[in-house]
Z-matrix of the N, CA and C atoms (Angstrom, degrees):
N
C 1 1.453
C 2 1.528 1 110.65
N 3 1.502 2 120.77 1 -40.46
C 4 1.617 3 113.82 2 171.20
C 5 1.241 4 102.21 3 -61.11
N 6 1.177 5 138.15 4 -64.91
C 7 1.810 6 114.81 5 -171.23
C 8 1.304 7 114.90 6 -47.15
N 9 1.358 8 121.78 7 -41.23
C 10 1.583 9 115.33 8 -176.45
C 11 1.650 10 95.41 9 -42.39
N 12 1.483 11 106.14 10 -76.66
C 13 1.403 12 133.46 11 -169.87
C 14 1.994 13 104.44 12 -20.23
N 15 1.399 14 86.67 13 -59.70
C 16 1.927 15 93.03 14 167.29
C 17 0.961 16 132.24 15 -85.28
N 18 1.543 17 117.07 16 5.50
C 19 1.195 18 122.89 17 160.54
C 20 1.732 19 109.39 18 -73.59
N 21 1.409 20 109.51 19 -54.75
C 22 1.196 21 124.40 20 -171.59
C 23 1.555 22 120.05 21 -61.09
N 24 1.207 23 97.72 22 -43.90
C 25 2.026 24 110.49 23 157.10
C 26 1.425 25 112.68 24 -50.88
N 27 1.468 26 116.67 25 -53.48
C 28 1.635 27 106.62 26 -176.63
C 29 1.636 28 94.96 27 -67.46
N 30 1.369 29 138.91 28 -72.61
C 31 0.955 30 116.98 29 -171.32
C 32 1.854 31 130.19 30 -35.05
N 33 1.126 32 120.58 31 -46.71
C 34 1.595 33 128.45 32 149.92
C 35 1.524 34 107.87 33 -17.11
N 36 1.668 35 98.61 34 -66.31
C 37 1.400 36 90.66 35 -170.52
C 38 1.073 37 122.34 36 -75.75
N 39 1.302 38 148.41 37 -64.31
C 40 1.385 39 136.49 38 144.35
C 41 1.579 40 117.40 39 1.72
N 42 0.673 41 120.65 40 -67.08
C 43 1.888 42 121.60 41 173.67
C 44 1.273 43 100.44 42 -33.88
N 45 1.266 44 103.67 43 -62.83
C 46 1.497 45 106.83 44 -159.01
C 47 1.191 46 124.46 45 -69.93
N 48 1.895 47 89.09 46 -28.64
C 49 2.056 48 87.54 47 165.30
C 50 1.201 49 107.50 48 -76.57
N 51 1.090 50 126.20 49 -5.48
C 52 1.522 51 117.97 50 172.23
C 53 1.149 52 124.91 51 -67.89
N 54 1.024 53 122.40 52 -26.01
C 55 1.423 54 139.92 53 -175.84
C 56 1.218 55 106.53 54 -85.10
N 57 1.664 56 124.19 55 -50.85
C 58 1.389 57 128.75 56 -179.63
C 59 1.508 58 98.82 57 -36.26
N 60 1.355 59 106.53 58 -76.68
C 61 1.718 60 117.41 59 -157.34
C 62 1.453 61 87.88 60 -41.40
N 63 1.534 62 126.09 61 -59.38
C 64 1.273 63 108.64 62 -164.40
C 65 1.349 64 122.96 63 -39.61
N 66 1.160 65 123.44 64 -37.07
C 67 1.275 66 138.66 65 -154.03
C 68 1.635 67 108.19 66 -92.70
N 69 1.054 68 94.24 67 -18.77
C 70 1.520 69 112.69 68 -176.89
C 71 1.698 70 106.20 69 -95.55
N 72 1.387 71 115.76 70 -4.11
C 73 1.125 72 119.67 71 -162.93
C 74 1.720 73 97.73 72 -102.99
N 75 1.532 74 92.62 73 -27.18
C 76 1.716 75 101.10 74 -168.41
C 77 1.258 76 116.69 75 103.56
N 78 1.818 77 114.26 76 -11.23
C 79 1.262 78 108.37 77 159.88
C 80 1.480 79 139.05 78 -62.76
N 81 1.439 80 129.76 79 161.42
C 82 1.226 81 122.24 80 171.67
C 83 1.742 82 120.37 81 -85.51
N 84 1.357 83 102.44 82 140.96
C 85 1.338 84 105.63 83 171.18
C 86 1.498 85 126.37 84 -63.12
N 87 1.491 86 117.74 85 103.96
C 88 1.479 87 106.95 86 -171.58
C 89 1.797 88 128.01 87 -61.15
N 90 1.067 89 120.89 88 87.36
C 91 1.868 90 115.28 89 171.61
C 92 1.397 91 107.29 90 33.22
N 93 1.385 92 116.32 91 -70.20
C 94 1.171 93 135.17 92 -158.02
C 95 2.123 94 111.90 93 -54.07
N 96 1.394 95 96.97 94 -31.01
C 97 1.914 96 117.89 95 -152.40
C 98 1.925 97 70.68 96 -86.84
N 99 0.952 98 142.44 97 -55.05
C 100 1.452 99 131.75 98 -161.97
C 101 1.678 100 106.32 99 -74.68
N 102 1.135 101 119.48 100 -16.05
C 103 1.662 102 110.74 101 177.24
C 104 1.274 103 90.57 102 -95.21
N 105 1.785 104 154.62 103 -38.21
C 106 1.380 105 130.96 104 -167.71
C 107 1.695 106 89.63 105 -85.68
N 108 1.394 107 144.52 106 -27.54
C 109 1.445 108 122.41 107 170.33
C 110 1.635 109 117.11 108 -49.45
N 111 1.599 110 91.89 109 -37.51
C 112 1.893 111 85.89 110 -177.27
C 113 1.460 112 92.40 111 -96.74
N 114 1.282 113 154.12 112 7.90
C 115 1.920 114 139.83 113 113.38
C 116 1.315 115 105.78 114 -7.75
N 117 1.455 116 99.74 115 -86.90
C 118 1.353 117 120.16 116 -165.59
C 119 1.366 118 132.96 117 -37.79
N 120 1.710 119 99.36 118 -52.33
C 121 1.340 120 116.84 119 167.47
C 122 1.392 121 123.01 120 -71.43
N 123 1.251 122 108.68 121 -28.42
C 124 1.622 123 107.22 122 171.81
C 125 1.373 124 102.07 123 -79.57
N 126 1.053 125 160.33 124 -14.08
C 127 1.473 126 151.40 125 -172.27
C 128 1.934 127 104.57 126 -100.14
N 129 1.553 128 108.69 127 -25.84
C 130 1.527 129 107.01 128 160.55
C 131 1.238 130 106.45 129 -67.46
N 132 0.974 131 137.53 130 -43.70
C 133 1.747 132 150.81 131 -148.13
C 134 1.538 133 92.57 132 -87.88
N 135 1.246 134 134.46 133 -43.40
C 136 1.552 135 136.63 134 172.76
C 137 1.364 136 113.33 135 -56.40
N 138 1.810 137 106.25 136 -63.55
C 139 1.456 138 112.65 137 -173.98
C 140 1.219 139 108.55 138 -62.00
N 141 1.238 140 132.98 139 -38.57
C 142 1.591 141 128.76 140 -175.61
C 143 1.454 142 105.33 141 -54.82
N 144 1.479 143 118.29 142 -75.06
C 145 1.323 144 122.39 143 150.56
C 146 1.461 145 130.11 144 -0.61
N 147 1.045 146 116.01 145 -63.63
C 148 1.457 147 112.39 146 170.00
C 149 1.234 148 123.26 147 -88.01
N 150 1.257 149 128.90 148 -24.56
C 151 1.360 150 135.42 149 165.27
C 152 1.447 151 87.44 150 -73.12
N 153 1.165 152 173.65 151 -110.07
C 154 1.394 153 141.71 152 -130.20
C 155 1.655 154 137.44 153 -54.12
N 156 1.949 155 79.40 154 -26.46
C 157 1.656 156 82.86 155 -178.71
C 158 1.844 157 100.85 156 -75.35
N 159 1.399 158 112.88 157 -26.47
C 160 1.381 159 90.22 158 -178.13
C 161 1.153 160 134.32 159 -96.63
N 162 1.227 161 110.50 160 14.23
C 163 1.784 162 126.61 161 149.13
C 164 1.099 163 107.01 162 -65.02
């Protein structure tokens, strides 16, 4: 379950630098990139969650 967990964090991060450059580019953030960030984050927020309860 910790590798998932850091799997799922590196992916986070990557996204998110993805977005930076965008933003850095002057492009707009498409609608779409803010509902898979709160994906993302809700599926960290799960795994943590259950990896604690089952300790």
């Amino acid at each position: 379950m910790f590798y998932f967990l850091v799997g799922i964090a590196v992916l986070l991060l990557v996204y998110a630098a993805v977005l930076v450059i965008f933003l850095r580019k002057g492009r707009k953030i498409p609608p779409a990139a803010h509902l898979w960030l709160a994906v993302l984050n809700g599926l960290i927020l799960a795994a943590v969650l259950a990896w604690g309860i089952a300790r």
